[in-house]
C-alpha positions in Angstrom: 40.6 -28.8 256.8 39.4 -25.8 258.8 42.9 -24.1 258.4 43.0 -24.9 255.2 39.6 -22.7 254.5 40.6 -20.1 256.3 43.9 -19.6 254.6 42.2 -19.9 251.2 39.5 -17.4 252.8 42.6 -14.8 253.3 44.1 -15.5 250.1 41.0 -14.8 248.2 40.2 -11.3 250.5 43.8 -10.3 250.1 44.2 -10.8 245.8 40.4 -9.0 245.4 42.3 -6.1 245.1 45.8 -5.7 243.1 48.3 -3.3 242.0 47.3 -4.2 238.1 44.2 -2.0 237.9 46.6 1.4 239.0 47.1 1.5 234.7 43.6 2.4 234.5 43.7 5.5 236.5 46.5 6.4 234.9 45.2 6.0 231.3 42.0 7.4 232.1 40.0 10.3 230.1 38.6 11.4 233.5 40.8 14.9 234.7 43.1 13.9 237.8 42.7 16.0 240.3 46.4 16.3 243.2 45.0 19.1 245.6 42.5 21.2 247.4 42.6 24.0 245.6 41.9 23.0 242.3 39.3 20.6 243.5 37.2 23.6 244.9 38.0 25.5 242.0 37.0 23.3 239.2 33.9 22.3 241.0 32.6 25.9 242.3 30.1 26.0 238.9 28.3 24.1 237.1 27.7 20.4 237.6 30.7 17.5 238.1 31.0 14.0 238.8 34.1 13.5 240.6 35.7 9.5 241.3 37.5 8.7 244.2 39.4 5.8 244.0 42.6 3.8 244.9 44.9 2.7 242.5 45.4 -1.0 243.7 41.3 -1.4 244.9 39.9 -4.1 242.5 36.9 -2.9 243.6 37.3 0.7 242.1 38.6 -1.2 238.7 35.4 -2.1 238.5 33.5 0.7 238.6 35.5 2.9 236.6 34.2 1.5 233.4 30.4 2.6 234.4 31.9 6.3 235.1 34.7 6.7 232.0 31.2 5.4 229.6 30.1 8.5 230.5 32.8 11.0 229.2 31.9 11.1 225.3 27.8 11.0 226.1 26.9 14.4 224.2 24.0 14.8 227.0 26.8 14.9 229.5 29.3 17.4 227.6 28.7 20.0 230.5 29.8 18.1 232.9 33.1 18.4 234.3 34.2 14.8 235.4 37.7 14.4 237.5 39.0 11.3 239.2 41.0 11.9 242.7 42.9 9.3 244.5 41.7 8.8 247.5 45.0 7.9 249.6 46.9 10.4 248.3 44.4 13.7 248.6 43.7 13.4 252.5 42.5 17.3 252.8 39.9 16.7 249.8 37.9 13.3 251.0 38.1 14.9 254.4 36.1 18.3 253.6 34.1 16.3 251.5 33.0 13.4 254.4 34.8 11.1 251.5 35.3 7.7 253.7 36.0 5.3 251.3 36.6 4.0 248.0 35.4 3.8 245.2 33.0 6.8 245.6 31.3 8.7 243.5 29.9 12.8 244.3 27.8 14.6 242.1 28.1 18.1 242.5 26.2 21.0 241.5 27.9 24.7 241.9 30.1 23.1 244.7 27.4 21.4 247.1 27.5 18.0 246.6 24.0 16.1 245.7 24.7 12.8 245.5 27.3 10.3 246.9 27.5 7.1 245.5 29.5 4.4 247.1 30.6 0.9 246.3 31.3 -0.7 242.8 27.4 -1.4 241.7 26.9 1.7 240.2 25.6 1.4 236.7 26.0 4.0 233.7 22.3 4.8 233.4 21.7 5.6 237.1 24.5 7.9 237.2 24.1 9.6 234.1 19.9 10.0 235.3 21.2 11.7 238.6 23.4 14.3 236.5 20.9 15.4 233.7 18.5 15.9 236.5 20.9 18.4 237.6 
């Protein structure tokens, strides 16, 4: 019996996150962001919400729907919001102390104010933290 739960305890860790959710980051409204450079660039001004994520992370599934509510908010239309996948831009998550996914930075003029980690956060919080910027 204790074999059994422990194999059903694997199972469940090991299907929490699938390859299904990668069509969301690719359908997304949210800019995708592949290097460095254009990170730095697109974030030196002005205020941005940036999403790391991994394509297959259930997790990050879940919090993308709290982060792509916020693209058509007219309150928000200053804000430049970008999505960058977090296996495949090593040199970004490490100059940004990104360690892991799904994470969310708030940036004003390229110094990052908030990180938010984990899939519990909601719409309203976030959207709060950038008009206060």
């Amino acid at each position: 019996m204790r074999t059994l739960m422990i194999l059903l305890s694997a199972i469940l860790v090991l299907s929490s996150c699938t390859k299904d959710s990668s069509k969301d980051a690719e359908n997304s409204e949210l800019v995708t962001v592949n290097n460095l450079q254009e990170f730095d660039t697109k974030i030196d001004s002005g205020v941005s919400l940036v999403f790391f994520h991994a394509t297959w992370c259930s997790k990050c599934a879940a919090q993308r729907p709290e982060v792509e509510a916020l693209i058509g908010d007219r309150e928000l239309s200053h804000v430049f919001m970008a999505q960058v996948d977090f296996e495949k831009n090593p040199d970004i998550k490490n100059k940004y102390n990104v360690f892991g996914f799904p994470t969310i930075l708030i940036i004003k003029d390229g110094d990052v104010r908030h990180t938010l980690t984990g899939q519990n956060n909601k719409k309203e919080e976030i959207k709060t933290l950038l008009k206060a910027l």
